[in-house]
C-alpha angles and dihedrals in degrees: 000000000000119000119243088248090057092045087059105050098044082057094048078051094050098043090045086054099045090045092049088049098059087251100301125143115229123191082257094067096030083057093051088037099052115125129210130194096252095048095045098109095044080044093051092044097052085042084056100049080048099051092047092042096059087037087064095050084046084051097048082039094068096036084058088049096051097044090053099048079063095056090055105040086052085052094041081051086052104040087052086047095054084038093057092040082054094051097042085050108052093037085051094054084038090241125146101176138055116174126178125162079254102034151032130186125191150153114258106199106221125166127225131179124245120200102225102181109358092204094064098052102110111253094246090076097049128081119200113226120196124178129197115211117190117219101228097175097056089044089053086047102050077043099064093040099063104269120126118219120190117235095032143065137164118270119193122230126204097206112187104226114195122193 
């Protein structure tokens, strides 16, 4: 019988490799990860350490995302603000240009459209969109109370839950 030690280590292995495979599972871990009848409850037990270990870096993962997409929202803020001092600026000293041997700052002309009155726009430039969304829950619902709707039915799940 393994130690738990051992145990451990052999699953910090195991999730390392599949990680670094992309998920993937080679002969080398199927062989480590099969499972017999009479291990299965040490097995399921391990799965389990490996599953929740790699849920909680899923978990600090997107704590770290989301983190960072702050960081550059608040630069992206910051970079448009400097941006719009520059432009008042220039446009208030009537300058077009700045050149320097490390920098140059310009104006660039570009064109955009402005929808003035929507209604008036000839039909031949709109495009109508339309979207269906289905109301699952309701359907579920009319389901479970005896209807019979054409196109759906209940399908039960078996969702391993581990805690």
């Amino acid at each position: 019988m393994s130690t738990l030690f051992q145990i451990s280590e052999v699953m910090n292995m195991i999730t390392q490799t599949l990680i670094e495979n992309g998920g993937e599972i080679n002969e080398e871990l199927e062989e480590l990860l099969t499972i017999t009848q009479d291990k299965l409850e040490n097995k399921a037990v391990d799965y389990a350490a490996v599953i929740r270990s790699l849920g909680y870096d899923n978990q600090i993962i997107d704590q770290e995302i989301k983190r960072l997409q702050n960081i550059k929202r608040v630069r992206e803020n910051s970079i448009n603000n400097l941006k719009q001092r520059l432009t008042d600026a220039m446009e208030q000293f009537e300058i077009d240009e700045i050149a320097t041997p490390t920098t140059k700052i310009n104006f660039r002309p570009s064109t955009s459209l402005s929808i003035i009155d929507e209604k008036a726009i000839p039909a031949e430039y709109k495009t109508v969109v339309t979207n269906v969304k289905i109301d699952k829950n309701q359907i579920k619902k009319d389901i479970k109370s005896g209807k019979e709707i054409e196109g759906a039915e209940i399908v039960e799940n078996r969702n391993i839950q581990i805690k």
